[in-house]
PALUM-783087 format. One line per field, with one value per residue (C-alpha): residue number from 1; residue in three letters; x, y, z. Coordinates in nm, 3 decimals, decimal comma. Each point is the difference from the previous one (the first is absolute). Example, Ala and Ser with C-alpha at 12.3 -4.5 7.8 and 13.67 -1.06 7.14 Angstrom:
# residues 2
resi: 1 2
resn: ALA SER
X: 1,230 0,137
Y: -0,450 0,344
Z: 0,780 -0,066
***
This chain:
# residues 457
resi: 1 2 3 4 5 6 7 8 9 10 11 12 13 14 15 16 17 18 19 20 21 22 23 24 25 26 27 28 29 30 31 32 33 34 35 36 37 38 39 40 41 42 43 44 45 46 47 48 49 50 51 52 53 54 55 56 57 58 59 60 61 62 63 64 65 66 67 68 69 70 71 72 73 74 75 76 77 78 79 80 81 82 83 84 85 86 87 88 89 90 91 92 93 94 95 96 97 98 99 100 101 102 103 104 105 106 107 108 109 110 111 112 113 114 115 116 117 118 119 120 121 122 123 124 125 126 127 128 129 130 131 132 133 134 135 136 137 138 139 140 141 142 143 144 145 146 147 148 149 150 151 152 153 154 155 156 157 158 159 160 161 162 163 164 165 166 167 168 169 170 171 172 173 174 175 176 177 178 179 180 181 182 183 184 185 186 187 188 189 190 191 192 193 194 195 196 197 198 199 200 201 202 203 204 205 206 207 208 209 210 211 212 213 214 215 216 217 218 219 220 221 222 223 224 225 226 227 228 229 230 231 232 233 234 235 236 237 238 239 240 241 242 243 244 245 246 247 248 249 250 251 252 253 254 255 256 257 258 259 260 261 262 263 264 265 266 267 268 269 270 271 272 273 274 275 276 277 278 279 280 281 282 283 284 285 286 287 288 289 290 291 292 293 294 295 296 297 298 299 300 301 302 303 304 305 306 307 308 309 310 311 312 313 314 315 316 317 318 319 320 321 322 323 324 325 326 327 328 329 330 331 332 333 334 335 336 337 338 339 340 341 342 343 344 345 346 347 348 349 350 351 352 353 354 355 356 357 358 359 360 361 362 363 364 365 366 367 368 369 370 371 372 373 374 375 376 377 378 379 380 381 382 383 384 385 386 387 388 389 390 391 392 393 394 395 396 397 398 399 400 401 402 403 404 405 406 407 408 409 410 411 412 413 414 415 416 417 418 419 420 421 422 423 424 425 426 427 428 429 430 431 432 433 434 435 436 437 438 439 440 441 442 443 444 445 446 447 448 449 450 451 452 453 454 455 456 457
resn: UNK UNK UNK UNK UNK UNK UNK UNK UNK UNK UNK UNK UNK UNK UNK UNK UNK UNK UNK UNK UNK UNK UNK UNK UNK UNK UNK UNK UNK UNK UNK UNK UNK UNK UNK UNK UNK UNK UNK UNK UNK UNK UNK UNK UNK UNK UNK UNK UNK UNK UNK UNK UNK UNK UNK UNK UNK UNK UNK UNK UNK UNK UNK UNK UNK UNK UNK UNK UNK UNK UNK UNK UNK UNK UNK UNK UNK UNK UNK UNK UNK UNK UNK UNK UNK UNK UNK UNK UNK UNK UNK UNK UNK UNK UNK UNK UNK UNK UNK UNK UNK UNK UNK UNK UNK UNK UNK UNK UNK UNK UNK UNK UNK UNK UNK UNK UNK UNK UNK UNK UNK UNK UNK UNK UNK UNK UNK UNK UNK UNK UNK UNK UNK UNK UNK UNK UNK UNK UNK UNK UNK UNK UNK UNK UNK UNK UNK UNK UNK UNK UNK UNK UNK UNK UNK UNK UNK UNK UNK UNK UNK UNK UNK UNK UNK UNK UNK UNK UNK UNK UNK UNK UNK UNK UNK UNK UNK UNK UNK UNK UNK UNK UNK UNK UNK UNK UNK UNK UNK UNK UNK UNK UNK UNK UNK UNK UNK UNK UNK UNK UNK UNK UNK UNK UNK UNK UNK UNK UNK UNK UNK UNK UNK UNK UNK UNK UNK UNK UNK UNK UNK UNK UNK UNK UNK UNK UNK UNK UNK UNK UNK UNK UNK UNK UNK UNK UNK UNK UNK UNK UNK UNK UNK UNK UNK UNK UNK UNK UNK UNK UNK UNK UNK UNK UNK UNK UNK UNK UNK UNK UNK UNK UNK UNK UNK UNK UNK UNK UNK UNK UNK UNK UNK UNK UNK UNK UNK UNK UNK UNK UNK UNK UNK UNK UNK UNK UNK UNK UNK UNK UNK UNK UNK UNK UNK UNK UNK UNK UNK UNK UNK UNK UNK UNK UNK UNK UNK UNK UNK UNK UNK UNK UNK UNK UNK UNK UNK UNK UNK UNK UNK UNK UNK UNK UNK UNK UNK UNK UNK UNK UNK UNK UNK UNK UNK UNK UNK UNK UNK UNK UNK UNK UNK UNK UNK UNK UNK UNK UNK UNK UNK UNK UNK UNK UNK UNK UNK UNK UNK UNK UNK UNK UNK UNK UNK UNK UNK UNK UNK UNK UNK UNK UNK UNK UNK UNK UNK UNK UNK UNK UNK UNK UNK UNK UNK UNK UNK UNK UNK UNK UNK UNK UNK UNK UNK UNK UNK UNK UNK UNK UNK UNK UNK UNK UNK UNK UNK UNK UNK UNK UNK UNK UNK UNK UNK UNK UNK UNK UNK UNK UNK UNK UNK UNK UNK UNK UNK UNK UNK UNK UNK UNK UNK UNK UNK UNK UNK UNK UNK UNK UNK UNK UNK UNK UNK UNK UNK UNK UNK UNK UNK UNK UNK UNK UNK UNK UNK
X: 2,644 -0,120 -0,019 0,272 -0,191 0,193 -0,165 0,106 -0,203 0,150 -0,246 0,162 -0,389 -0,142 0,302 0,033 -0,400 0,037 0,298 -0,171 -0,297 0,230 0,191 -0,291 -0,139 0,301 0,197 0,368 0,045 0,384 -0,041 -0,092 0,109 -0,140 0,153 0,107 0,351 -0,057 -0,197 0,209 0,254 -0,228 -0,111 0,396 0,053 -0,294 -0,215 -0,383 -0,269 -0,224 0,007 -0,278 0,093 -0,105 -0,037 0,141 0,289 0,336 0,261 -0,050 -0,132 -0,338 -0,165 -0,079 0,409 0,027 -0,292 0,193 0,285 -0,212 -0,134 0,297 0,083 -0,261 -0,081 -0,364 -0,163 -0,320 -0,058 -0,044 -0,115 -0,341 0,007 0,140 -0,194 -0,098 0,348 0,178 -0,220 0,068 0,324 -0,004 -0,247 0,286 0,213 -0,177 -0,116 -0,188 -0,220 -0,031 -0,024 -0,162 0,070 -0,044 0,071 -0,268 0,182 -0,273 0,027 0,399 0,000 -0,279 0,167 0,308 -0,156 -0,146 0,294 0,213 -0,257 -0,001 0,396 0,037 -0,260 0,012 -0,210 -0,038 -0,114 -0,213 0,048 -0,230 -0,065 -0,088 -0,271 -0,099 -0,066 -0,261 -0,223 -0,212 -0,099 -0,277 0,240 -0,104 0,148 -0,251 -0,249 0,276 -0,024 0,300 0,304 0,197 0,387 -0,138 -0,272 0,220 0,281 -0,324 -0,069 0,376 -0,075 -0,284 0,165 0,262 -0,160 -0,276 0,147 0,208 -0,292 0,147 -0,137 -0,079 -0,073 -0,223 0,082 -0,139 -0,241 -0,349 -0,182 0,302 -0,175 0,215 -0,296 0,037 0,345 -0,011 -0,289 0,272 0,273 -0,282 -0,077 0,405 0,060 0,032 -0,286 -0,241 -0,175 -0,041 -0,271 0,073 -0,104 -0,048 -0,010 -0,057 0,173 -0,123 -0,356 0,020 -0,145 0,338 -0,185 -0,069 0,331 0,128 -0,335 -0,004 0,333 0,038 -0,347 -0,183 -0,128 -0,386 0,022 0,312 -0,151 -0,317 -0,238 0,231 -0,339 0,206 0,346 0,128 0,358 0,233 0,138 0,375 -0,221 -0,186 0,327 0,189 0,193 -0,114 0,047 -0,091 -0,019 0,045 -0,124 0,090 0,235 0,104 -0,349 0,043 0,035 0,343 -0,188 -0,087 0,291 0,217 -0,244 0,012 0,389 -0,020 -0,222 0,249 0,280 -0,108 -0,244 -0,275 -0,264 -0,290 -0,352 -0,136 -0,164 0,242 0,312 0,034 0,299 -0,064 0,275 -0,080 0,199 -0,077 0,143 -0,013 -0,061 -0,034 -0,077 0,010 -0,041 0,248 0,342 0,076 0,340 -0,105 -0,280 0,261 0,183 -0,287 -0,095 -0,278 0,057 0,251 0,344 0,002 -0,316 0,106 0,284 -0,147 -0,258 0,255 0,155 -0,035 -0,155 -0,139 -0,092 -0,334 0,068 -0,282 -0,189 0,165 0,321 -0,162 -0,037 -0,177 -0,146 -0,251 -0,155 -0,009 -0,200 -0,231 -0,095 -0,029 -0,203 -0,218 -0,095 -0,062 -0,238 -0,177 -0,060 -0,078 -0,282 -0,063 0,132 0,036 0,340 0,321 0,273 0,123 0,036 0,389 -0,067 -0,206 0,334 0,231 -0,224 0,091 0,398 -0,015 -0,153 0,214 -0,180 -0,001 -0,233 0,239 -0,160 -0,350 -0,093 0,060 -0,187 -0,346 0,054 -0,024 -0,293 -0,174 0,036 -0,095 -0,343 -0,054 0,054 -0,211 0,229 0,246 0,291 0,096 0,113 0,011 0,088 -0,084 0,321 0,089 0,117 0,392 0,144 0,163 0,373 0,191 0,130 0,402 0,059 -0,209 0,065 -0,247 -0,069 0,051 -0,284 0,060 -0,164 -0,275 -0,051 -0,055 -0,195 -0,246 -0,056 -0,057 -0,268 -0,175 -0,033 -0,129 -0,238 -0,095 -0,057 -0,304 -0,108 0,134 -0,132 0,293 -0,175 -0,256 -0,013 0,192 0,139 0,342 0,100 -0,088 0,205 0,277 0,026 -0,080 -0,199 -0,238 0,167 0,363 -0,111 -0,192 0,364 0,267 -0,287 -0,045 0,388 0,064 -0,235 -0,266 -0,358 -0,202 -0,298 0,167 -0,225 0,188 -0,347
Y: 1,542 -0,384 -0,173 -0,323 -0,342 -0,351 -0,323 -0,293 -0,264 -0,355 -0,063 0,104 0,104 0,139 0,214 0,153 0,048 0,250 0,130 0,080 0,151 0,233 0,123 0,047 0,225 0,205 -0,142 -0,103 -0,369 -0,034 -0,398 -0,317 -0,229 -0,312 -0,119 0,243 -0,037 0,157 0,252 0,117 0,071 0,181 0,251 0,031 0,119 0,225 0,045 -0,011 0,208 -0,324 -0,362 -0,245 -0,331 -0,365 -0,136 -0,361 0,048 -0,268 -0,039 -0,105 0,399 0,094 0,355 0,046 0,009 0,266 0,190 -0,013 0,141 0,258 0,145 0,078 0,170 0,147 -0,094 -0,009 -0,339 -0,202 -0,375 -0,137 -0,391 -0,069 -0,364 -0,056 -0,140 0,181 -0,013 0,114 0,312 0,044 0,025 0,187 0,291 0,031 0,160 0,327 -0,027 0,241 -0,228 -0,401 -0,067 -0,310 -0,213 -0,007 0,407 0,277 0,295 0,188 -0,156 0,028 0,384 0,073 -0,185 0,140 0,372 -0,011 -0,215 0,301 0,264 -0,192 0,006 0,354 0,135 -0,256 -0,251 0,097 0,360 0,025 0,410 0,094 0,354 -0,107 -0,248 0,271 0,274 -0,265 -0,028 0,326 0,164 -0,235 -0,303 -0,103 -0,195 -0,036 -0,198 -0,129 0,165 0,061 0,198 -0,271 -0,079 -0,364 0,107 0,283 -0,294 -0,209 0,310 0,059 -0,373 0,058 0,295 -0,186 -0,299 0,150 0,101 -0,281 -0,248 -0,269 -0,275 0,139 -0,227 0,169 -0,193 0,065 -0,121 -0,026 0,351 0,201 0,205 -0,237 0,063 0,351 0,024 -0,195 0,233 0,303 -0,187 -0,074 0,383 0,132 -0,253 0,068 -0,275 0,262 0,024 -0,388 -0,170 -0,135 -0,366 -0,120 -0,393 -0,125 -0,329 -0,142 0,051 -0,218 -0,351 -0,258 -0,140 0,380 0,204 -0,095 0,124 0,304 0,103 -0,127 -0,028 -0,291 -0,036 -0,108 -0,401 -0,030 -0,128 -0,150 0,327 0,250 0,129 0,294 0,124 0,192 0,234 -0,045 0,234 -0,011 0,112 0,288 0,140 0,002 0,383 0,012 -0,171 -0,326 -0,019 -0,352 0,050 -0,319 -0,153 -0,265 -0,186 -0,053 -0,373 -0,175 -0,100 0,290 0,184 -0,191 0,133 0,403 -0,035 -0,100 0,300 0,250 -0,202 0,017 0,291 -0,197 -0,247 -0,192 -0,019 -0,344 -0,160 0,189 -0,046 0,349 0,161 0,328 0,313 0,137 0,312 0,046 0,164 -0,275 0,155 -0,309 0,007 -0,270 0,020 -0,329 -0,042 -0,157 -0,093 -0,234 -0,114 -0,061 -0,231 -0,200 -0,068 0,223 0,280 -0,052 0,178 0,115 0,137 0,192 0,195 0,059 0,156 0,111 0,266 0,299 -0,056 0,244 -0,079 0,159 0,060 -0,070 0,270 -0,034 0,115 0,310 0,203 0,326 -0,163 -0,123 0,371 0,113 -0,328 0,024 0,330 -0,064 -0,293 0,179 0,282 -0,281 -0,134 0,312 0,121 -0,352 -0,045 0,388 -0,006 0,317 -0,158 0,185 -0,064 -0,287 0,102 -0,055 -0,249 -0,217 0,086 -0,137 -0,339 0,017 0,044 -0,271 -0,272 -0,231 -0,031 -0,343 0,087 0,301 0,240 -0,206 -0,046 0,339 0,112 -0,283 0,186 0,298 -0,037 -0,212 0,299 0,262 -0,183 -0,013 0,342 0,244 0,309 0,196 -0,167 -0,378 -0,009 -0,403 -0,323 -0,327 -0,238 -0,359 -0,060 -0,064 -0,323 0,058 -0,030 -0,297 -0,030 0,046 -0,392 -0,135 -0,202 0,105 -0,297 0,101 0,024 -0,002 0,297 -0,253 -0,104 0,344 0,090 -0,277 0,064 0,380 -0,046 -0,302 0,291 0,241 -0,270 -0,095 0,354 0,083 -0,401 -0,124 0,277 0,029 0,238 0,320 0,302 -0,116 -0,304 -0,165 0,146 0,344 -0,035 -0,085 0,243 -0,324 -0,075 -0,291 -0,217 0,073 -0,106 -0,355 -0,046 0,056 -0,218 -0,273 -0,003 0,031 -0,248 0,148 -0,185 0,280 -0,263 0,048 0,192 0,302 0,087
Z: -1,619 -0,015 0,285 0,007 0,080 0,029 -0,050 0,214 -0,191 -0,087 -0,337 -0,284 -0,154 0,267 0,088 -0,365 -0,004 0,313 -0,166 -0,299 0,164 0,238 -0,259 -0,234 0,307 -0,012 0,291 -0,011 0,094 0,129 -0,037 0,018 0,280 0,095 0,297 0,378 -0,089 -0,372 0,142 0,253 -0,300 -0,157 0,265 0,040 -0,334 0,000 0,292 -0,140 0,120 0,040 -0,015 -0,136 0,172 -0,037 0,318 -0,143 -0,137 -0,168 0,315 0,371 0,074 -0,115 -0,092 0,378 0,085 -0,231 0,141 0,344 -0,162 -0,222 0,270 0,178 -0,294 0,025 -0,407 0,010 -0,173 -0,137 0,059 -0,371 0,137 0,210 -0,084 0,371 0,299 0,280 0,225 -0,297 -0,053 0,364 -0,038 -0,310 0,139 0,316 -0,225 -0,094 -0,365 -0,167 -0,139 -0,216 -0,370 -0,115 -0,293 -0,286 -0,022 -0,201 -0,092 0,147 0,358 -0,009 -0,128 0,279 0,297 -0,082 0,016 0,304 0,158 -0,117 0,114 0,350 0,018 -0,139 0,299 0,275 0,089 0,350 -0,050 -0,339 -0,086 0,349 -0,122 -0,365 0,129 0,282 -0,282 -0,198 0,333 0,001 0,329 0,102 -0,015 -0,343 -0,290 -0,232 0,241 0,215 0,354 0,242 0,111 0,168 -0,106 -0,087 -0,250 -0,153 -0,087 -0,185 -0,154 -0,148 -0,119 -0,182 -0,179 -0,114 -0,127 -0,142 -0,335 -0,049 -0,145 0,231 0,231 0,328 0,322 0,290 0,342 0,308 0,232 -0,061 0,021 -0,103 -0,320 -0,243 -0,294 0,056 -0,044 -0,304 -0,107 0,027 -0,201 -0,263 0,029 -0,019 -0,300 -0,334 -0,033 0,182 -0,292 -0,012 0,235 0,327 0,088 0,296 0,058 0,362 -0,012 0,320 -0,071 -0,375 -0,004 -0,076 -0,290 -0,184 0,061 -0,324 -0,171 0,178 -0,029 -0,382 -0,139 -0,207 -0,297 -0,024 0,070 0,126 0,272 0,178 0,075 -0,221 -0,171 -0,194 -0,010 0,256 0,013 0,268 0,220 -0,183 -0,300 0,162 0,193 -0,356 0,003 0,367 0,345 0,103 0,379 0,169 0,332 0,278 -0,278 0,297 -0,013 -0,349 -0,060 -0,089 -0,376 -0,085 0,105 -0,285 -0,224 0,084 0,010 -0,333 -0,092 0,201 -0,161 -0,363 0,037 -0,246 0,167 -0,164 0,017 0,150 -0,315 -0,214 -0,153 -0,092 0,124 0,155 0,095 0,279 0,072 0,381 0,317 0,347 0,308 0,271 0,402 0,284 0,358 0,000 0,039 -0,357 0,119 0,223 -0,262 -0,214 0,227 0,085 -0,346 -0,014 -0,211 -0,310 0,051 -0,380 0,001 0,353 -0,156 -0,307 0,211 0,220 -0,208 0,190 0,373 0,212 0,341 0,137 0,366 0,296 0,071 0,384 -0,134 -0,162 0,300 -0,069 -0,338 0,275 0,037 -0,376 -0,108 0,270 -0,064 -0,388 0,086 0,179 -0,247 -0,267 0,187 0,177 -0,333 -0,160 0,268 0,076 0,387 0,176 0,139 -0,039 0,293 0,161 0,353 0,134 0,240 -0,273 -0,238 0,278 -0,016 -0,389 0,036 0,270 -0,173 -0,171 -0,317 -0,101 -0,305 -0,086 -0,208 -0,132 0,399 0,084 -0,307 0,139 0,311 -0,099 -0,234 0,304 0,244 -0,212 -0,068 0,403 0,044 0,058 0,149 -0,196 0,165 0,005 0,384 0,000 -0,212 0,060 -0,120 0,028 0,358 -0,052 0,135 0,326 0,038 0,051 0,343 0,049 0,115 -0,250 -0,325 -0,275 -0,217 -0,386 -0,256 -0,370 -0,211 -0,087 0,354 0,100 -0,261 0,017 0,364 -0,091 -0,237 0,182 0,302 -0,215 -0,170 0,397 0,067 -0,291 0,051 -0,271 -0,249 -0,292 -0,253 -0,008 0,279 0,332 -0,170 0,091 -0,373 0,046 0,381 -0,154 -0,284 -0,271 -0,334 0,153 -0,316 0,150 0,352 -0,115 -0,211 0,342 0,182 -0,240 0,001 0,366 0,077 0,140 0,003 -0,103 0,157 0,337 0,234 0,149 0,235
***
């Protein structure tokens, strides 16, 4: 049995292109209304199984009053306009979608967003098949590479499973630390693009003035210093992945440039005026909130939800719990047998140091602490660590002053930097500290504004 969709879109073309793509797909569209009071006649004449719903819509109610009334209904629904400012996406995120379409619509992107909407509906967001995901972790809490047991990492896990076939855009969130490559490593691996290579771009780390070359290519002379040709990374992901990791230090230019090659799926050399199809699977990650670097003006909103197809949020490694023990303990037998250390316990009291640190690094610092300590010792059994004093607690009375993410980063790395003197790259540099290619470090300084002159002896 089809599933029964109703559009509530007020352009004629737009309306009949989803129509033609739904029912092309095999689903049953009920009708066509373009304004809350048309739609509301429609659901009364036959109830649909979901709605696709401009958010702007002909009359004095938009696509967000119907969402209120959808969802006491309990008529699940997708978001068909992003072209909104930040209060309005606010709004529109209050009332439970399962997920945004952006304009102009690819068949591909509506059939896929649909699916997984459906999938999310038909299973619950809330609870993502626990015993399926449970089954896929093996007895030593691992998913290919991906260590843990907790409730948190088995939900990312049910994520990955689902996306992973679909050929979709995927968007890794978290903070900093969180094993964001990795994951996208084990969508790569569960994809029918498996087959395909997997390319990894570091977006932070690329010089303003090359990102264009790197990620589209040249042709020899296209520019001052371009000796020979070189292929870009869009080329050498074609039938594979191309990971875009930090997306949110990309610049604004250049961001108007890879929406056109997600858009169109073609880009073009620099020097060339070659048109090239690039069939290629985007897998992007940011530490940011792109929301809120959307409403500042920093990050393009079209370019977010095109990105923004299927998000999965990577969750701190403080709300893992017990994931704390099992990646500890496979740290440690990487590295006793990397460096041949007779080490092979971590005693419980140095474990109970380990569960109550707060992590701030997430995964990457426990990983540097672990390969730091198993160097030093000498015994068979790790029996202390030596972490980053925590700040100590605000007291009860008192008013904490506020930091942005960039304040607080800044003063983070300028302690580390003080704490080597200064030293950024090689053994016992700031970069290795802080889990960081040396390149990606000089980038967040240079942009943060810190003199890398300064003395920090």
């Amino acid at each position: 049995m089809s599933r029964k969709i109703l559009i509530v879109e007020d352009v004629f073309i737009e309306a009949n292109n989803l129509e033609m793509i739904l029912e092309k797909a095999g689903y049953y569209v009920t009708g066509i209304a373009r304004s809350v009071a048309a739609a509301r006649k429609e659901i009364e004449r036959e109830r649909p199984d979901f709605v696709l719903v401009d958010i702007f819509l002909q009359g004095p109610q938009t696509g967000i009053d119907l969402a209120w009334e959808l969802k006491k209904l309990e008529i699940p629904f997708l978001y068909l306009s992003a072209n909104s400012n930040r209060d309005t996406l606010e709004q529109a995120k209050k009332t439970g979608p399962f997920g945004f379409l952006v304009k102009p619509y690819r068949e591909r992107d509506v059939l896929v967003m649909l699916e997984i909407a459906v999938y999310q509906h038909s299973n619950g967001r809330e609870a993502l098949l626990k015993n399926t995901s449970r089954k896929k972790v093996n007895s030593n809490g691992n998913f290919h590479g991906i260590y843990g047991s907790s409730q948190a990492l088995h939900q990312v896990v049910e994520q990955l499973e689902v996306v992973a076939p679909t050929d979709t855009s995927v968007l890794l969130l978290g903070e900093s630390g969180t094993g964001k490559e990795r994951m996208a490593e084990v969508i790569h691996k569960l994809s029918n693009r498996s087959k395909g290579p997997l390319v990894k771009v570091d977006c932070a780390s690329l010089p303003p003035t090359l990102i264009e070359s790197v990620l589209f290519g040249h042709e020899r002379g296209a520019f001052t210093g371009a000796a020979e040709r070189r292929i870009g990374k869009f080329e050498q992901a074609i039938g594979g992945t191309l990971f875009l990791d930090e997306i949110g230090e990309m610049p604004l230019d250049m961001q108007a440039k890879l929406l056109r090659a997600l858009q169109e799926r073609e880009i073009e050399r620099l020097g060339s005026g070659n048109v090239i199809k690039v069939d290629v699977r985007v897998i992007a990650a940011t530490n940011r909130n792109l929301e809120q670097e959307v409403s500042e003006k920093r990050f393009r909103m079209d370019l977010y939800y095109r990105l923004n197809v299927f998000p999965v949020w990577i969750p701190p490694l403080r709300e893992r719990g017990g994931d704390i023990t099992l990646l500890a303990n496979h740290f440690v037998e990487i590295y006793c047998t990397r460096f041949g250390k007779p080490v092979k316990t971590i005693s419980p009291k140095a474990m109970q140091t380990l569960m109550g640190y707060s992590w701030p690094g997430n995964i990457r610092e426990l990983d540097h602490v672990i390969e730091r300590t198993v160097i030093l010792t000498r015994e068979n059994e790790i029996t202390q660590f030596a972490l980053t004093p925590q700040p100590a607690a605000v007291a009860v009375n008192s008013t904490p002053t506020i930091k942005t993410m960039a304040e607080n980063e800044k003063e983070h790395i300028i302690a580390v930097l003080k704490s080597v003197n200064g030293k950024v790259s090689g053994p016992g540099g700031a970069a290795e500290l802080l889990g960081l290619p040396p390149s990606t470090l000089n980038a967040r300084m240079k942009k943060l504004g810190i003199n890398t002159g300064k003395s920090f002896h």
